[in-house]
C-alpha positions as CSV (number, residue, x, y, z in Angstrom):
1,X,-57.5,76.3,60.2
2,X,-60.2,78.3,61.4
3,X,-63.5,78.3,60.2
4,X,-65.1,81.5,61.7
5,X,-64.9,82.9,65.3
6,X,-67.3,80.4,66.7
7,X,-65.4,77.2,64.4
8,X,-63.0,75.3,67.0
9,X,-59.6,75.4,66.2
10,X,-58.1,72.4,63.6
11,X,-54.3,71.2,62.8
12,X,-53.5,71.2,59.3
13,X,-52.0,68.7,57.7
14,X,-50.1,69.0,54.5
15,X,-48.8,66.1,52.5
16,X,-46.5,66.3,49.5
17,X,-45.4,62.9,48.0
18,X,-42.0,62.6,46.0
19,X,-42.0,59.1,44.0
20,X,-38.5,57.9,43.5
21,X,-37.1,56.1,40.6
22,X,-36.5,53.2,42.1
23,X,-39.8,52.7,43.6
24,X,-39.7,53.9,47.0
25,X,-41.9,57.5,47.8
26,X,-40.7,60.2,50.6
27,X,-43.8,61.9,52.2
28,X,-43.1,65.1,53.8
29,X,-46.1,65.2,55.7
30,X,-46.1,68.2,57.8
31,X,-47.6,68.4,61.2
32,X,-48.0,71.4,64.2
33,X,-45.8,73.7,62.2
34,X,-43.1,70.7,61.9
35,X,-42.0,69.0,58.6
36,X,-41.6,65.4,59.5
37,X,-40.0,62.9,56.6
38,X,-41.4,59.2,56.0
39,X,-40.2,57.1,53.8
40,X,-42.4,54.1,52.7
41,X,-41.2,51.2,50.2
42,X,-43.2,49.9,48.0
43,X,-42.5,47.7,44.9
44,X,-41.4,49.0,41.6
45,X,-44.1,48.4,38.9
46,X,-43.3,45.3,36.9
47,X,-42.1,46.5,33.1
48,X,-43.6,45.4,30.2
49,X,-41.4,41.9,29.5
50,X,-41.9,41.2,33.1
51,X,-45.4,41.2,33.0
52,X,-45.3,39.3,29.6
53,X,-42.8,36.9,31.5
54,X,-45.8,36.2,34.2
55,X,-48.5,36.0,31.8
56,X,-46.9,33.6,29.7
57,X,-46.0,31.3,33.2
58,X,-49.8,31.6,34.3
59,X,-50.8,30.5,31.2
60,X,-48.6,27.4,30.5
61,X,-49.2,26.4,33.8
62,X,-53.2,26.6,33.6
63,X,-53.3,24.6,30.6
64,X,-51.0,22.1,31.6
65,X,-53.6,21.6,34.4
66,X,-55.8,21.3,31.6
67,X,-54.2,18.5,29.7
68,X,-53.8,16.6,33.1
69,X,-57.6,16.5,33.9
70,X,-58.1,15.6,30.0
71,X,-55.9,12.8,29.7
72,X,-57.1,11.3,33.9
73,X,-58.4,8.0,33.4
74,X,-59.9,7.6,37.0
75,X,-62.2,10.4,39.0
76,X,-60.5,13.1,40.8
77,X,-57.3,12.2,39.3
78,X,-56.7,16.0,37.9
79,X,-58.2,18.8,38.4
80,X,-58.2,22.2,36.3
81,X,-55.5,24.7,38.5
82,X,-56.5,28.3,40.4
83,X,-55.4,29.8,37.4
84,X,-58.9,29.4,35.9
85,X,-61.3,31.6,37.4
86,X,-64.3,30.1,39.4
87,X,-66.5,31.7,37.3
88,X,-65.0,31.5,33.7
89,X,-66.8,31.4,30.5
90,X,-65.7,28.6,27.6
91,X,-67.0,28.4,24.4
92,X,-66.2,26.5,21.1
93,X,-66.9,23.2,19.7
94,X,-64.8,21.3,21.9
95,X,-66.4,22.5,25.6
96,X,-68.8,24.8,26.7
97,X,-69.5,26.1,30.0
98,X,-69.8,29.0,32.7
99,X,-68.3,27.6,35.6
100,X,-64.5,25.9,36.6
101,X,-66.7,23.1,38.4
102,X,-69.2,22.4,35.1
103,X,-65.7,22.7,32.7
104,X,-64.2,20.2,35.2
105,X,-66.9,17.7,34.4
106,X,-67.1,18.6,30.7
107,X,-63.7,17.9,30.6
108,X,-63.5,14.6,32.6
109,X,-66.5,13.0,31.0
110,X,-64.3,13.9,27.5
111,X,-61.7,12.0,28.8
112,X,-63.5,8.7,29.6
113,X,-65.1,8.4,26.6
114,X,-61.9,8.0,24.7
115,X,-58.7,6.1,25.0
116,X,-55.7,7.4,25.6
117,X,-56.4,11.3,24.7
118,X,-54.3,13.6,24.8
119,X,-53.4,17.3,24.8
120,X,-50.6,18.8,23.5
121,X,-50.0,22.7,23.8
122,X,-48.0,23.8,20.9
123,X,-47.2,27.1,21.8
124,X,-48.1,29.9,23.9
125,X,-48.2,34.1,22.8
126,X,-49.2,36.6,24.4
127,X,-50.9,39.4,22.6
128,X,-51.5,42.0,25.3
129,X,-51.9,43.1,28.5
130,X,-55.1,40.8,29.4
131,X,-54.6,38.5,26.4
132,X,-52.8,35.3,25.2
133,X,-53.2,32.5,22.7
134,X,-52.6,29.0,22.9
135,X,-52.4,26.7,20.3
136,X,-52.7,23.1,20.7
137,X,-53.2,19.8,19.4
138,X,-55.9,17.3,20.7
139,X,-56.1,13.7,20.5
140,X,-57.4,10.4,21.3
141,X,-58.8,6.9,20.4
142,X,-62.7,6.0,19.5
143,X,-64.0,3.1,21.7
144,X,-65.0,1.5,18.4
145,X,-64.3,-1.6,16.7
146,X,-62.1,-0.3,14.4
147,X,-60.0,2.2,17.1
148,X,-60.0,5.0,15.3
149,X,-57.9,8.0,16.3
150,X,-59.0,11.4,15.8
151,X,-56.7,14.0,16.0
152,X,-57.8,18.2,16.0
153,X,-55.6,21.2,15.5
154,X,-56.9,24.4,17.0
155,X,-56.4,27.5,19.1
156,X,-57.7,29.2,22.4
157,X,-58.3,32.7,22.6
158,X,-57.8,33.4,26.4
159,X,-59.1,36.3,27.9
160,X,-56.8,37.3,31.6
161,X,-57.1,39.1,34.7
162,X,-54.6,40.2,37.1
163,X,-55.3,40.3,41.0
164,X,-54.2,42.8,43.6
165,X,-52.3,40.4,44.9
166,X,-50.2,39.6,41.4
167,X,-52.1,36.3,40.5
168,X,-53.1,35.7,36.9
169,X,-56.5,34.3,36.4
170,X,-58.2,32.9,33.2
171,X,-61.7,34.3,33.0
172,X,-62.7,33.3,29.7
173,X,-61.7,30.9,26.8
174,X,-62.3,31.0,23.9
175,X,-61.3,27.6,21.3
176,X,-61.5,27.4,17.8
177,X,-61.1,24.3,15.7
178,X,-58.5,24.8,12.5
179,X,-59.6,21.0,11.7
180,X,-63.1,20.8,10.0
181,X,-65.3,18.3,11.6
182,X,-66.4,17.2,8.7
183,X,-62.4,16.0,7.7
184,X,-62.2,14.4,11.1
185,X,-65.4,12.5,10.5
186,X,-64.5,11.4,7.1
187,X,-60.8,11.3,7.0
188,X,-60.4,9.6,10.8
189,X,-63.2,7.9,12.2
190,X,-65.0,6.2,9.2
191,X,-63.0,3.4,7.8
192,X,-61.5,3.5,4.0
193,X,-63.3,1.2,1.7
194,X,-59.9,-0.9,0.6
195,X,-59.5,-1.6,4.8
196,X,-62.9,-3.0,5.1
197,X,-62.8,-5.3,2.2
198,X,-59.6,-6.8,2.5
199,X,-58.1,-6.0,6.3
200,X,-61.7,-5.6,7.7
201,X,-61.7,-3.4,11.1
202,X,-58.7,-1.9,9.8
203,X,-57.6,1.8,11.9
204,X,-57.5,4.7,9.4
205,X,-53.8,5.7,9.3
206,X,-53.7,9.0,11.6
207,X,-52.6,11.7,9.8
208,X,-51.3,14.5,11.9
209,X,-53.6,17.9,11.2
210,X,-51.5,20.9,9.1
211,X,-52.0,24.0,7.5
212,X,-51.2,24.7,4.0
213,X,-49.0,27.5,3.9
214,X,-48.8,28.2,0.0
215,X,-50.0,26.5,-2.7
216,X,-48.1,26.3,-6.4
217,X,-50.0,24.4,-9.4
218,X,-47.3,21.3,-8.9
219,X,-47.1,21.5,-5.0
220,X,-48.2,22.6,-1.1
221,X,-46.2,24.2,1.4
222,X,-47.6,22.3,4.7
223,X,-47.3,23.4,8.3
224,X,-47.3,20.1,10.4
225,X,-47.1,20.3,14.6
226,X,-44.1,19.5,15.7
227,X,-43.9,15.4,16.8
228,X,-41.5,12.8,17.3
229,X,-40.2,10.3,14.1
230,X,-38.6,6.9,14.0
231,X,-35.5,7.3,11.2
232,X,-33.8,4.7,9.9
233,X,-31.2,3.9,7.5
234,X,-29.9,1.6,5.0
235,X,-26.7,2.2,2.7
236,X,-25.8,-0.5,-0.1
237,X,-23.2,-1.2,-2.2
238,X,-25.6,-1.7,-4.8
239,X,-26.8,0.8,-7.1
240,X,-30.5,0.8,-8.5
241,X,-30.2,-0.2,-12.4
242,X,-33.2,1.4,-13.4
243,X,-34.5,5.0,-13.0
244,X,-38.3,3.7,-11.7
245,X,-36.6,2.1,-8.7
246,X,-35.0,5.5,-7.5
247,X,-38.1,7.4,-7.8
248,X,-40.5,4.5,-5.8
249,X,-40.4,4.6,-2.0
250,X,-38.8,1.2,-0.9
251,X,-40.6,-0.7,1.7
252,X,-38.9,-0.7,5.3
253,X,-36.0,-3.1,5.8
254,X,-36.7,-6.2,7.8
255,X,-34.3,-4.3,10.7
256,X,-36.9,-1.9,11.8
257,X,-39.4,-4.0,13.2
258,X,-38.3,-5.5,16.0
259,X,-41.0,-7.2,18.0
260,X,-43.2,-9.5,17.5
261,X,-46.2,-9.7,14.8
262,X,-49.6,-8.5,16.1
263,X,-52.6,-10.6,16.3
264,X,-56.4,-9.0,16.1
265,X,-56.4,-8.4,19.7
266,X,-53.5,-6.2,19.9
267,X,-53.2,-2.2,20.0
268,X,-51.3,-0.9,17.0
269,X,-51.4,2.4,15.2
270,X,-51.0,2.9,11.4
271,X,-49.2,6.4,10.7
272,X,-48.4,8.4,7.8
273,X,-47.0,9.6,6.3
274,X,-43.6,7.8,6.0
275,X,-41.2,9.3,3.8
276,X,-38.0,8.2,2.1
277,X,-34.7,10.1,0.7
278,X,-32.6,8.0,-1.6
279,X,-29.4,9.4,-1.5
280,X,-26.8,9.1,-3.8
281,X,-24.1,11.8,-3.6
282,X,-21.1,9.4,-2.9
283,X,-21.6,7.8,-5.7
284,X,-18.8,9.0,-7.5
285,X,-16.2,8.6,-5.1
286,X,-17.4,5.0,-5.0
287,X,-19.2,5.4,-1.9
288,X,-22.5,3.3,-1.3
289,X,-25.8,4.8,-1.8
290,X,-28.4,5.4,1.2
291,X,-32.3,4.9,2.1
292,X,-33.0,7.1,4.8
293,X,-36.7,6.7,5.8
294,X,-38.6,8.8,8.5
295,X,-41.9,7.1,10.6
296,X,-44.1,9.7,12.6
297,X,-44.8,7.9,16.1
298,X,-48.6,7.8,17.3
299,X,-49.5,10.6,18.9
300,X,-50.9,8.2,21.6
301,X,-47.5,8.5,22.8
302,X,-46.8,12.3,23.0
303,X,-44.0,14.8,21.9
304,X,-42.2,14.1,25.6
305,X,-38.8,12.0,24.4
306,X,-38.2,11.2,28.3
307,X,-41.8,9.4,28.8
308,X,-40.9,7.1,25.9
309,X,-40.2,3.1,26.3
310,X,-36.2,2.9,25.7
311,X,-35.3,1.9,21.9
312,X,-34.6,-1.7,21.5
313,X,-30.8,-2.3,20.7
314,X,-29.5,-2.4,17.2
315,X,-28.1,-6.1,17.2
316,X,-26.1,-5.3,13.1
C-alpha cells in the first residue's frame, strides 16, 4: 500500500475468518500476493444446559463448603471454598459481611456458639445466566439450660460470575429468612409453661419449619423439608370396641424404645410431630388391624441415612 510518492512501500495483509460449526475457524490470511490457510481450534461455546450443568456444580459445591465451616467445632477445621469470591458481599439476618475472610469468621464464631448446628441445603435452581437460588434449612442447639434447638427455613439469592478461565465464582449472597424470628424465639427457645412446672428444664419439642401451601376453613396444606422418620408398626388381632379409641393416637408400643432411660444429665431431643394411621382394611377378610406410627429424627442428626448409628436389632 502506498501512501504518496514520498510514503515507503507497505505489505498488505488481508484476513478473512470462516467460523465452523463445530468450533474450529479457517483464516485465510493472505500475505505478498499469496493466500496462505491456518486453521486454529478453539473450543465450542458451551450450550445453554451445559452452562446450567456448571452453575449448578459450582454452586452445590460452594455451599457445601459452607455447611462444613458452619457445623467445624475446632479453628481452621473448614474453610469456605474458591467458589466464593474474595471480595463477596452477604447480607441478611443470618451473616453480614464484605469480605470471604470477615464471612469466614462470621461463620465460625456462629458455629461455636451452638451445639451441633447444622446446614442442610434443600435444593439448588438456577434462574439465569449469573443467578441461582439455594434453599436451605439451618439448625442447631442453645448452650442453655434447657437445650433448646432452633431450627430456620430460608433461601439465598446468589448472585455469579464466570472467569476467562471457566471458573464460577460467588460474588454476592443474598439470604432471606421464611422463619419469623419472632416464631423461633417464642415457639423454640423459650420454654412452654406445662414443661416448666411439671418437667422443669424441659427442651421445646422441635418442630421442623413449613410453609403453608393452601388453607381450607377445616384444614392446611403444609410444605415440610424433606428429613428422615422412625416408622414402626403394630398389627393385633384385636379390634378397638369403641369408636373414641380409633380416632385417639395410641401411645408408642413398649418395642420402640430400645435403650436405656435418660437421666437429667443426658442429651435427648423431643420431636413432633408423631403421627399414627390405624388401619383397618383387612378387617373383613379376618385379617388383624394395624398402628403404623411415624417419628421425625432430630435434625441434630441430618438427612444423610449413611452417617446414621446402625438400627438396633428387632429381637420379636
Amino acid at each position: 500500500l502506498r501512501m504518496g510518492s514520498m510514503a515507503p512501500a507497505r505489505t498488505a495483509w488481508l484476513v478473512a475468518l470462516i467460523v465452523c460449526p463445530s468450533g474450529a475457524s479457517l483464516a485465510l490470511v493472505r500475505a505478498r500476493g499469496s493466500v496462505r490457510p491456518v486453521w486454529r481450534m478453539s473450543a465450542a461455546p458451551p450450550s445453554g444446559e451445559d452452562r446450567a450443568l456448571s452453575l449448578d456444580a459450582a454452586v452445590r459445591t460452594a455451599m457445601s463448603s459452607l455447611a462444613a465451616a458452619f457445623a467445624q467445632r475446632e479453628e481452621g477445621e473448614a474453610e469456605l471454598g474458591a467458589e466464593f469470591s474474595a471480595d463477596v458481599r452477604v447480607s441478611g439476618l443470618l451473616w453480614s459481611a464484605s469480605s470471604r475472610r470477615e464471612w469466614q469468621r462470621a461463620v465460625s464464631d456462629s458455629g461455636k456458639f451452638l451445639v451441633d448446628p447444622m446446614l442442610e441445603v434443600l435444593s439448588v435452581s438456577v434462574t439465569g445466566a449469573s443467578s441461582a437460588r439455594v434453599e436451605w434449612l439451618a439448625s442447631g442447639t442453645w448452650p442453655l439450660p434447657w437445650r433448646p434447638r432452633a431450627l430456620a427455613l430460608g433461601s439465598s439469592a446468589l448472585e455469579l460470575e464466570t472467569l476467562p478461565t471457566g471458573a464460577v465464582h460467588v460474588v454476592r449472597v443474598t439470604d432471606t429468612l421464611q422463619t419469623s424470628p419472632v416464631d423461633v424465639l417464642v415457639s423454640q427457645l423459650l420454654p412452654n409453661w406445662e414443661d416448666v412446672y411439671s418437667l422443669y428444664n424441659s427442651p421445646p419439642a422441635e418442630l421442623r419449619p413449613y410453609r403453608v401451601v393452601r388453607a381450607a376453613r377445616t384444614y392446611e396444606l403444609r410444605w415440610m423439608p424433606p428429613g428422615i422418620a422412625l416408622r414402626c408398626a403394630l398389627r393385633s388381632a384385636t379390634y378397638p370396641s369403641s369408636a373414641t379409641h380409633k380416632l385417639v393416637a395410641p401411645l408408642l408400643p413398649g418395642f420402640a424404645f430400645t435403650g436405656k432411660p435418660l437421666n437429667n444429665r443426658a442429651v435427648w431431643s423431643a420431636v413432633r410431630p408423631i403421627t399414627v394411621e390405624y388401619d383397618q382394611s383387612d378387617r373383613k377378610a379376618g385379617g388383624p388391624c394395624a398402628y403404623r406410627w411415624t417419628v421425625p429424627l432430630p435434625s441434630r442428626l441430618g438427612t444423610d441415612r449413611s452417617a446414621l448409628p446402625p438400627l438396633p436389632p428387632v429381637e420379636s
